[in-house]
RORONU-750885 format. One line per 3 residues: number of its first residue (from 1); their letters; for each residue x, y, z of N, C-alpha, C. Coordinates in steps of 0.05 Angstrom, whole numbers, always signed. Example, Ala and Ser with C-alpha at 12.3 -4.5 7.8 and 13.67 -1.06 7.14 Angstrom:
2
1> AS> +264/-114/+156/+246/-90/+156/+264/-66/+156  +257/-45/+142/+273/-21/+143/+258/+1/+157
This chain:
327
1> XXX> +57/-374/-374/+51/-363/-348/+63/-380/-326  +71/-370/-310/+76/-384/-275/+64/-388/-261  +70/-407/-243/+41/-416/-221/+24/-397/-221
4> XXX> +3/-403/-207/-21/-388/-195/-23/-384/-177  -14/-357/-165/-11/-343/-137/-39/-331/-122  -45/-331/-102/-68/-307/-84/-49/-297/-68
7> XXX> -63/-276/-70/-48/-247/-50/-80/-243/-41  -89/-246/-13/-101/-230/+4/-90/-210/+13  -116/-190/+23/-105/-161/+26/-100/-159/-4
10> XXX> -99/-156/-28/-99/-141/-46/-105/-126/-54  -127/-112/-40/-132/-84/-47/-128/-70/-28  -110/-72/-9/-95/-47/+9/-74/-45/-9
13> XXX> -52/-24/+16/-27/-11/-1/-5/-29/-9  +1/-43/+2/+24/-59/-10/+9/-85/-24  -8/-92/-21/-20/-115/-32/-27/-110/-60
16> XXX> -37/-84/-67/-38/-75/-88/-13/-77/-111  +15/-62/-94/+32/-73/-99/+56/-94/-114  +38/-115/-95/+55/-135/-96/+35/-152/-116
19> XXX> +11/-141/-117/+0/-161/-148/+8/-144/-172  +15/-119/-168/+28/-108/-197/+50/-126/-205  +65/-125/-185/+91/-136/-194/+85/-171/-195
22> XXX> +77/-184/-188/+67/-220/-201/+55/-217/-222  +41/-189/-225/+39/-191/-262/+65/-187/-278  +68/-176/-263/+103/-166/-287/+116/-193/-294
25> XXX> +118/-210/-263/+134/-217/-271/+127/-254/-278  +102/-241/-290/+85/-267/-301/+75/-292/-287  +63/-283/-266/+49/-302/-248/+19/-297/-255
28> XXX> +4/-320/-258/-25/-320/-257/-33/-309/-227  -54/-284/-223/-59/-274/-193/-91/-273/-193  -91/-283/-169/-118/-288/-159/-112/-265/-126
31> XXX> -134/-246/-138/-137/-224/-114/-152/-221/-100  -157/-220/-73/-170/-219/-63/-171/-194/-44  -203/-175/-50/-210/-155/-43/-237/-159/-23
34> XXX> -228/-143/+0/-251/-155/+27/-278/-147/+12  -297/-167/+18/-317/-151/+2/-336/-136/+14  -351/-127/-1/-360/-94/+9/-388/-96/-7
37> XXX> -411/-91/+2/-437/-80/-27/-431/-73/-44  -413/-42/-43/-407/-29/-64/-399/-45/-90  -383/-73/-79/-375/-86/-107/-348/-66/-110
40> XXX> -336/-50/-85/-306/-32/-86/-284/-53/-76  -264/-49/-99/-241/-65/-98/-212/-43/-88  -225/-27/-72/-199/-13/-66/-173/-4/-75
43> XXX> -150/-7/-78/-128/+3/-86/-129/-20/-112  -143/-39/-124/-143/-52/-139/-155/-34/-167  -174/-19/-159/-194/+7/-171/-167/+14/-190
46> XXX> -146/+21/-179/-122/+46/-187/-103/+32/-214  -103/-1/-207/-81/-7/-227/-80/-7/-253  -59/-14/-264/-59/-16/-295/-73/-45/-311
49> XXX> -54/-62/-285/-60/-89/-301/-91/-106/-287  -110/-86/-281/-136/-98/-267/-146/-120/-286  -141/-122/-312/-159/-139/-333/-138/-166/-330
52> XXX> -116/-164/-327/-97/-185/-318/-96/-202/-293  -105/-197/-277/-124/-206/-251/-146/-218/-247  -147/-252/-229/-176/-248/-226/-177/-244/-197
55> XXX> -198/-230/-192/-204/-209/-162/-232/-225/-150  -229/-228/-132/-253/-236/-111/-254/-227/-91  -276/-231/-89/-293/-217/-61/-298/-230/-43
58> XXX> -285/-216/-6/-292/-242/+19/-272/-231/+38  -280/-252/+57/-259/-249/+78/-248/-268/+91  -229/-259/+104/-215/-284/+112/-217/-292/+142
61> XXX> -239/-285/+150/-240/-290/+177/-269/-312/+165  -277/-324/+155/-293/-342/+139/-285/-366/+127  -274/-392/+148/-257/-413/+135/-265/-425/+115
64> XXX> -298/-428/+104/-296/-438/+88/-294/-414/+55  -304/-396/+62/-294/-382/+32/-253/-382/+33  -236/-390/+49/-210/-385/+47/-201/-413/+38
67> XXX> -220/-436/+46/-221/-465/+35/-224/-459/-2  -244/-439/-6/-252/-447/-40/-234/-427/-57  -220/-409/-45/-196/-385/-61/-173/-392/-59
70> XXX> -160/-408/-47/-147/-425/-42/-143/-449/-61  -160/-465/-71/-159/-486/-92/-141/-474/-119  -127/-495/-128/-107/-501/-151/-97/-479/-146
73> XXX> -78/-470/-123/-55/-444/-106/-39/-458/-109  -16/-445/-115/+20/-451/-117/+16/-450/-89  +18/-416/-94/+35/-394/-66/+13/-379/-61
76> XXX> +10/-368/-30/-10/-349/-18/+11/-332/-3  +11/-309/-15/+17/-288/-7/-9/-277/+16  +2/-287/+42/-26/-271/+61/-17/-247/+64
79> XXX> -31/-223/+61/-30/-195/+71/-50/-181/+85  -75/-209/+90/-104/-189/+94/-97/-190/+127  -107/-164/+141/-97/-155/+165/-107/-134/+167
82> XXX> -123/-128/+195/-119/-100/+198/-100/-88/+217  -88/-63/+206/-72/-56/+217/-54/-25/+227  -74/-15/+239/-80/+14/+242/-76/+13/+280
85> XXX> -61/+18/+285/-53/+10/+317/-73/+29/+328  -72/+57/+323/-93/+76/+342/-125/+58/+341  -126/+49/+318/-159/+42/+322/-156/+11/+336
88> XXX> -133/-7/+338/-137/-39/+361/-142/-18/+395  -134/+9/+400/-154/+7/+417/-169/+6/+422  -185/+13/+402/-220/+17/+401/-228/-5/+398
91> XXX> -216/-28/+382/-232/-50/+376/-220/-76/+372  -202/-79/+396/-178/-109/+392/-190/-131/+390  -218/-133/+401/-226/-161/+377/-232/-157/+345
94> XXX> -236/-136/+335/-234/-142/+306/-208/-149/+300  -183/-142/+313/-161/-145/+307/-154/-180/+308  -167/-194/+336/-164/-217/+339/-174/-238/+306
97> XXX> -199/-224/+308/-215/-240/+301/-199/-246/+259  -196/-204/+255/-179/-214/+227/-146/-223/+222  -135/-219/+244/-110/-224/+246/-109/-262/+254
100> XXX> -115/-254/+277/-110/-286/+285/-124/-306/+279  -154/-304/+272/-172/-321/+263/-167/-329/+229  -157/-300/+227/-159/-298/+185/-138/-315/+182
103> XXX> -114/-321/+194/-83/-331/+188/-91/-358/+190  -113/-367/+215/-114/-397/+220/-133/-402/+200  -149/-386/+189/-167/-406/+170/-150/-408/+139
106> XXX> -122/-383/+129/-114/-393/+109/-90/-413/+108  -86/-415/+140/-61/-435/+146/-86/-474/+141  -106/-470/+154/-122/-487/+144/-126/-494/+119
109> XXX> -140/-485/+113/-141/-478/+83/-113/-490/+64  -99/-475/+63/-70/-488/+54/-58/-518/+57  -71/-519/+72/-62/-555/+77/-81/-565/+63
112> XXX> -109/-563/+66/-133/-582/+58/-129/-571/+21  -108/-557/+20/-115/-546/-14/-84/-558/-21  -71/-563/-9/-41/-574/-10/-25/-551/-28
115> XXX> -34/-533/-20/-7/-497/-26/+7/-504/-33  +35/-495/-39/+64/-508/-36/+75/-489/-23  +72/-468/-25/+80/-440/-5/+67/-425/+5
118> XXX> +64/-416/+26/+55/-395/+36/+77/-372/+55  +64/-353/+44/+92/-333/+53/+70/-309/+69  +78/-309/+105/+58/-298/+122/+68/-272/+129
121> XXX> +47/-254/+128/+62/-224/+134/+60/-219/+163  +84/-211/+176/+86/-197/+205/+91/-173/+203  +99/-159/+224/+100/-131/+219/+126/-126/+242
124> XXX> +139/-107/+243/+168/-102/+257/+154/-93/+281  +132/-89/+286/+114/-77/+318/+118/-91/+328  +115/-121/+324/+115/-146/+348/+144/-145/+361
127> XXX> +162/-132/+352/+188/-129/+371/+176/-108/+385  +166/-92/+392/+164/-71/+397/+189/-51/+414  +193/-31/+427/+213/-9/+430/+240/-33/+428
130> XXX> +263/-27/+420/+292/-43/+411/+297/-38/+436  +313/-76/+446/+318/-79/+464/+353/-74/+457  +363/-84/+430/+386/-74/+418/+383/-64/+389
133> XXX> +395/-57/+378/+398/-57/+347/+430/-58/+338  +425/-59/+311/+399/-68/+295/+380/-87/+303  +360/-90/+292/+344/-117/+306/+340/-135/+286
136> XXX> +348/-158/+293/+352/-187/+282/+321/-201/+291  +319/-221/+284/+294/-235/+280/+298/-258/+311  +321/-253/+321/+318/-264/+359/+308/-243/+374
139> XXX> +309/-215/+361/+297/-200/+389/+267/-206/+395  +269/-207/+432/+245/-210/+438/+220/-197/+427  +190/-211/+426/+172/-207/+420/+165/-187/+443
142> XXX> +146/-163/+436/+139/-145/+461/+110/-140/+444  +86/-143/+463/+60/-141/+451/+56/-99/+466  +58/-81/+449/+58/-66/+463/+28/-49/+458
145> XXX> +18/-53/+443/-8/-46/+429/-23/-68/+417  -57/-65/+424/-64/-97/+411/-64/-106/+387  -55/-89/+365/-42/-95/+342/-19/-118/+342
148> XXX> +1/-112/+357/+24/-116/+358/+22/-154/+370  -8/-152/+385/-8/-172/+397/-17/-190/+378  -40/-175/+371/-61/-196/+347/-27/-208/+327
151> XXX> -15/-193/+323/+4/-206/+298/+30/-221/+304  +31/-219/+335/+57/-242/+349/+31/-261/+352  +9/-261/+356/-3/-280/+363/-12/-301/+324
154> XXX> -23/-286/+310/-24/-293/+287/+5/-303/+270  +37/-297/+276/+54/-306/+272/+61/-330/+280  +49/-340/+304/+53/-367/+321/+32/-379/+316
157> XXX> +14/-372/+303/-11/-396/+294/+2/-400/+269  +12/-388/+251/+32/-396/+222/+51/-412/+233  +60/-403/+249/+84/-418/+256/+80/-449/+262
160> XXX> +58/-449/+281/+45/-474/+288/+38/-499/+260  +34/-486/+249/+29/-498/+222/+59/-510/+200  +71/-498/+206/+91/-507/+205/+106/-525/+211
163> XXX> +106/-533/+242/+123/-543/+262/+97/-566/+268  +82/-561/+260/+52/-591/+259/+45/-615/+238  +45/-595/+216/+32/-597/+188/+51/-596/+169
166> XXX> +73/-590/+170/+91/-582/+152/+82/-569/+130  +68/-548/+140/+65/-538/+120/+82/-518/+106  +93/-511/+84/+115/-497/+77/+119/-464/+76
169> XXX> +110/-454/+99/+110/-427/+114/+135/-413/+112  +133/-386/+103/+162/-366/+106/+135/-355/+136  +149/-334/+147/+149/-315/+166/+163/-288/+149
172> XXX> +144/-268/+138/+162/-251/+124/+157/-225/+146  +175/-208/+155/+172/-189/+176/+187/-160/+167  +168/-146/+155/+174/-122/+141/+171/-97/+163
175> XXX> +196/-84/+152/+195/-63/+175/+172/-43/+160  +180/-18/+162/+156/+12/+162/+160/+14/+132  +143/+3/+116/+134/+6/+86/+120/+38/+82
178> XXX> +129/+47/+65/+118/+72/+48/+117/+77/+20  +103/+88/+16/+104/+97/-15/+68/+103/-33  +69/+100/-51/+42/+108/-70/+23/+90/-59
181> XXX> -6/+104/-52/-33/+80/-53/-21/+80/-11  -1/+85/-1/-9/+85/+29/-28/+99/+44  -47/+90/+73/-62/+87/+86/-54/+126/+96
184> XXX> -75/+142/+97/-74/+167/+109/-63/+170/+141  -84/+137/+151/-71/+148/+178/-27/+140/+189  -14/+132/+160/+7/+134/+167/+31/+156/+179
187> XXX> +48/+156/+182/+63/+191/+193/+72/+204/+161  +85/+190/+139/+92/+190/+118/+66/+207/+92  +53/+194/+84/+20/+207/+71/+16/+232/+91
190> XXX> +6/+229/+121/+4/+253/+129/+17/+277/+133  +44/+275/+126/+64/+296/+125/+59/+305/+93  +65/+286/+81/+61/+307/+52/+38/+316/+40
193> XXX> +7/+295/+44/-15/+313/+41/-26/+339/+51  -10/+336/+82/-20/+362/+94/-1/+385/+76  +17/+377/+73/+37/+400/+56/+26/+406/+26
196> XXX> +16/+390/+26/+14/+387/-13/-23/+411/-10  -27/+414/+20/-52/+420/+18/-56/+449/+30  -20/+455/+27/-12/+484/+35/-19/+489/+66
199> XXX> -23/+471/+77/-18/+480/+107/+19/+488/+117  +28/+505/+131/+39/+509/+142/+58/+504/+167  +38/+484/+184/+27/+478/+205/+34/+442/+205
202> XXX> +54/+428/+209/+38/+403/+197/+26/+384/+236  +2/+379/+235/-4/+369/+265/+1/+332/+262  +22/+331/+281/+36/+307/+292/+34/+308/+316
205> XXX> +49/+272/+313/+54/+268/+337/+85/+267/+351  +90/+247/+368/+116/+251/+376/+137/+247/+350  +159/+260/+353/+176/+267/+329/+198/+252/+341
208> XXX> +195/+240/+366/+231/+236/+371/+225/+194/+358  +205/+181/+357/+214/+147/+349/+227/+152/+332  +246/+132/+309/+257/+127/+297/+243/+100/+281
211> XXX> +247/+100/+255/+238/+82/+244/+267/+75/+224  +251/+45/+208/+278/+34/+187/+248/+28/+171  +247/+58/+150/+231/+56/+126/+238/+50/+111
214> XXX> +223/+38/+92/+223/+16/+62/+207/+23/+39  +213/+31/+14/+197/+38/+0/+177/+17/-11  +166/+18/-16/+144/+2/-30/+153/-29/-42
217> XXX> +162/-24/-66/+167/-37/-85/+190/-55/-77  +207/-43/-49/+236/-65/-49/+221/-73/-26  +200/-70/-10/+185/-94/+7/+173/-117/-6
220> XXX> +166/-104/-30/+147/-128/-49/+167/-139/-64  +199/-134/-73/+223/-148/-72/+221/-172/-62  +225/-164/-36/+237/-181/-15/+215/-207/-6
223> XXX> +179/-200/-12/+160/-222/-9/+171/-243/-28  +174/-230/-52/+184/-249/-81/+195/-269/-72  +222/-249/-69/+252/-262/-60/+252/-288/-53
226> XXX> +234/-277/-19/+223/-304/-2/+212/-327/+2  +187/-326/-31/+173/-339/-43/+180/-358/-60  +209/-351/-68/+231/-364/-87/+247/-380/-79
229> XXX> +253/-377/-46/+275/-388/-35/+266/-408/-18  +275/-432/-23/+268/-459/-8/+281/-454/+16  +297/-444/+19/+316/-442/+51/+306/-422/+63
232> XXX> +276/-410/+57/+264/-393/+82/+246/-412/+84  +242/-440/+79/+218/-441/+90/+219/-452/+123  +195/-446/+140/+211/-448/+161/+216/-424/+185
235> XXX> +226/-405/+170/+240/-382/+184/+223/-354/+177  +234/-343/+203/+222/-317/+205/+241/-292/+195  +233/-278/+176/+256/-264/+155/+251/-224/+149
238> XXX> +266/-217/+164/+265/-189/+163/+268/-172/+144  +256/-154/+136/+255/-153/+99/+260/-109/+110  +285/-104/+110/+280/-80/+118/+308/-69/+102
241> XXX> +324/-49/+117/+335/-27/+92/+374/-20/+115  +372/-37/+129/+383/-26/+153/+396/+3/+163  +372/+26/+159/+381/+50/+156/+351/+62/+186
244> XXX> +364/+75/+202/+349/+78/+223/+342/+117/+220  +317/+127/+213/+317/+158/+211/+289/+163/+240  +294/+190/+248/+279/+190/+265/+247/+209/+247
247> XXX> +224/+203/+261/+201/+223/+247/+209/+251/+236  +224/+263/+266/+226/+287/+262/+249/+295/+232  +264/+282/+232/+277/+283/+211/+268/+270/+182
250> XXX> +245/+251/+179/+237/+246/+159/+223/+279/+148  +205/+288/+181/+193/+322/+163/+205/+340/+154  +235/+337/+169/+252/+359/+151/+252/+347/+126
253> XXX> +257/+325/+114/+268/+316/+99/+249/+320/+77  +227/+312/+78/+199/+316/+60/+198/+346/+51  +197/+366/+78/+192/+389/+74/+215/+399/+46
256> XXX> +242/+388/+52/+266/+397/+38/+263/+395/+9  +250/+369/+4/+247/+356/-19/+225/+373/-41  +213/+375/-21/+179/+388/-28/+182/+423/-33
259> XXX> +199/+436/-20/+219/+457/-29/+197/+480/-8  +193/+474/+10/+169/+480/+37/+179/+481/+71  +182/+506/+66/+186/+510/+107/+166/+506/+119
262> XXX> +170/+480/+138/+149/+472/+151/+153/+475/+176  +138/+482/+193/+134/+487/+229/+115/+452/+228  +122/+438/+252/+106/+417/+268/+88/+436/+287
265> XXX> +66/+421/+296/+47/+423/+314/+37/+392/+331  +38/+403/+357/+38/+367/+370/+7/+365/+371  -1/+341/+358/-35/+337/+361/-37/+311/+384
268> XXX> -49/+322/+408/-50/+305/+423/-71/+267/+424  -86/+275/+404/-94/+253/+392/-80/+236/+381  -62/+244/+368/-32/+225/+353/-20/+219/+374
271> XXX> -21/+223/+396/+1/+208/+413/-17/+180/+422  +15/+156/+424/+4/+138/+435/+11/+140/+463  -3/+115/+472/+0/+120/+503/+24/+110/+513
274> XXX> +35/+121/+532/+59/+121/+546/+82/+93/+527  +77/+65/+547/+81/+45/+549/+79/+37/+516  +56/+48/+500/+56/+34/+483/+68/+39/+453
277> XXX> +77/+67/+452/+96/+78/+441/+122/+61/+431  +126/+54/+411/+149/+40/+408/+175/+72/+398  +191/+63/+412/+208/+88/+410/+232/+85/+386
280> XXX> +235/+57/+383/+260/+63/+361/+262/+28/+342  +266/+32/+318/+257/+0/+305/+285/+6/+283  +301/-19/+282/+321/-7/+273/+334/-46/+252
283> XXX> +319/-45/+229/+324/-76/+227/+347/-79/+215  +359/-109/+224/+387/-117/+205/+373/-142/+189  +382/-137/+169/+369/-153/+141/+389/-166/+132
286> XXX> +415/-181/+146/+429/-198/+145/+421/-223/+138  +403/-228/+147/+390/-262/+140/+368/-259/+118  +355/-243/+105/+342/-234/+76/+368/-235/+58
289> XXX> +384/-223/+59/+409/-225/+50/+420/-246/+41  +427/-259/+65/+445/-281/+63/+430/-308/+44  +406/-299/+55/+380/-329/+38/+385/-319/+12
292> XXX> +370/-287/+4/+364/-291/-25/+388/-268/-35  +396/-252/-34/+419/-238/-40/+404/-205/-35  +386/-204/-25/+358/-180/-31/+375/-161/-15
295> XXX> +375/-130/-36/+387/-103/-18/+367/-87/-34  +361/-69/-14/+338/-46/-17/+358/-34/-43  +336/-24/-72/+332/-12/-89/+334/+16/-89
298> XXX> +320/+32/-64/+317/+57/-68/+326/+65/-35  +334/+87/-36/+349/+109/-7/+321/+121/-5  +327/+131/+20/+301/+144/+26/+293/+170/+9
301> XXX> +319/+182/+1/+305/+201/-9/+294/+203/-39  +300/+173/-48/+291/+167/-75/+263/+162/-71  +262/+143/-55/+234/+128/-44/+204/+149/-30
304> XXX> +225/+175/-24/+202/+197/-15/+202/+212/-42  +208/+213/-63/+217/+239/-85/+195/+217/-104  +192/+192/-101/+173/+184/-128/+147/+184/-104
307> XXX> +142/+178/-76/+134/+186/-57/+110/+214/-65  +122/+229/-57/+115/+256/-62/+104/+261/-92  +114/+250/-118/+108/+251/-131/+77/+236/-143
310> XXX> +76/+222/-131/+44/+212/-127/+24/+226/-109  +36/+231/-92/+11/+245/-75/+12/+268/-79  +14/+290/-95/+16/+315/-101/+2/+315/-129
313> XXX> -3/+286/-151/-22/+296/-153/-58/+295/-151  -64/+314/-163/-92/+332/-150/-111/+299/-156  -97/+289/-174/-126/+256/-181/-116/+246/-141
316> XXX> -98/+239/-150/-88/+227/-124/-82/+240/-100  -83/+266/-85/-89/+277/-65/-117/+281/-60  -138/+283/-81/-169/+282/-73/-169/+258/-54
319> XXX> -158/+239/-61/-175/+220/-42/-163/+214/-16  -147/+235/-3/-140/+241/+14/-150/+258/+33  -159/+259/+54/-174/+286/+73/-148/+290/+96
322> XXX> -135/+305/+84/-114/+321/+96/-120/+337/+125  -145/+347/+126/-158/+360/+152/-167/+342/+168  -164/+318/+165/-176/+304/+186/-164/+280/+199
325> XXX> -148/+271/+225/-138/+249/+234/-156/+228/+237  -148/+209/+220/-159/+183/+215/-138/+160/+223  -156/+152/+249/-142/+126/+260/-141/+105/+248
């Protein structure tokens, strides 16, 4: 076996993920699932290799449980975050509190446990609308939603740690992840459940942003990658596909695939507000590249076709509520 890794956030969508694949590829994983009464381990529920795992329960806004999950750690894969932009307006201190609070107690933590890596997740929001593109890892920071803020602000408390402590920090900054086990309230899940659920009709929001989507599995690539490479530590590293598609053309594209004439419908609840709308995210992954040699695996329309093929079926569309916008 290989070091002994934690991935927080492991029972969301990519965290899930990205502990499949440290099994594969023979890392001892320690998971961590927020805990809950139920004793529910979330997207952890779904895998193959659950008996291959050991899974714990907690949170990371709690320095000292991130002090005791943390002990005899290689590498911490942080992923725990919340990160649903419509709902930081309803509630930007939970966002503070798990974003920016959760990062400083496992950047703590990591020192007093002497880690050897930690590899911190950002998100491509903190640029928010492209001032140029592609976008490189100098474009300015724009807090445009308190999401966006909680995680330029949680990126600079990692960073801090770094530039203090030496502690041996990547900055990993993944653009628009999709694929199996993703969050309903994404644009991606809600285009094909509503379709898969024979609506007609599909209700969105604005169709004109542009995104640079990533399938699943070549984001959880690129954490690896990063985790491997002594010359990220340090640096802030864009893990994206450099291919820019707009919404509206992702729904043709689904609909095409899915073999389904679809009409849009604008749901005024899906829109964000004016200012905070990021209109176009377009990453150059020249420096992922150049460090580890990492090029996206799958085209979009590969990445929507195994995509689609999960959420269509009926085990895995039940636990989807297609009729209802969930922020």
């Amino acid at each position: 076996m290989k070091e002994k890794v934690l991935v927080t956030g492991a029972d969301g969508f990519i965290g899930s993920h990205l502990t499949e694949l440290l099994v594969k590829e023979g890392y001892q994983v320690r998971a961590l699932s927020q805990y809950n009464s139920f004793n529910y381990w979330g997207w952890l529920e779904d895998i193959d290799c659950q008996n291959d795992i050991e899974i714990v329960t907690g949170d990371v806004r709690d320095h000292q449980y991130c002090k005791e999950i943390t002990k005899d750690i290689h590498t911490v894969f942080h992923l725990a975050a919340l990160i649903a932009i419509p709902y930081s307006y309803k509630a930007p201190n939970s966002y503070v509190d798990t974003n920016v609070i959760g990062t400083l107690n496992i950047c703590q933590a990591a020192i007093e446990n002497q880690v050897q890596r930690v590899i911190h997740t950002s998100t491509s929001e903190v640029y928010g609308s492209a001032k140029y593109v592609p976008i490189d890892e100098k474009h300015p920071l724009q807090a445009q939603s308190p999401y966006s803020a909680s995680k330029i602000g949680a990126d600079a408390m990692a960073m801090s740690f770094y530039n203090s402590f030496d502690l041996p920090l990547t900055i990993a900054r993944p653009f628009n992840t999709y694929g199996p086990r993703q969050s309903a309230r994404a644009v991606i899940p809600t285009i094909i459940s509503q379709i898969a659920n024979g609506k007609t009709h599909i209700e969105l929001g604005d169709l004109t942003p542009t995104r640079d989507f990533n399938y699943v599995e070549d984001t959880c690539s690129g954490f690896l990658q990063l985790a491997r490479c002594e010359k990220s530590i340090g640096e802030v590293v864009n893990i994206g596909s450099n291919y820019e598609i707009s919404i509206g053309d992702v729904l043709d594209l689904i609909s095409e695939l899915m073999g389904r004439k679809i009409a849009s419908r604008l749901d005024e609840q899906r829109i964000r507000p004016e200012r905070s709308e990021v209109s176009r995210l377009w990453c150059d992954n020249t420096k992922i590249n150049q460090l580890t040699g990492f090029k996206p695996a799958f085209s979009i329309s590969q990445g929507l076709e195994k995509t689609i093929e999960w959420f269509t079926s009926t085990q895995n569309l039940s636990k989807y509520k297609a009729n209802l916008y969930n922020v």
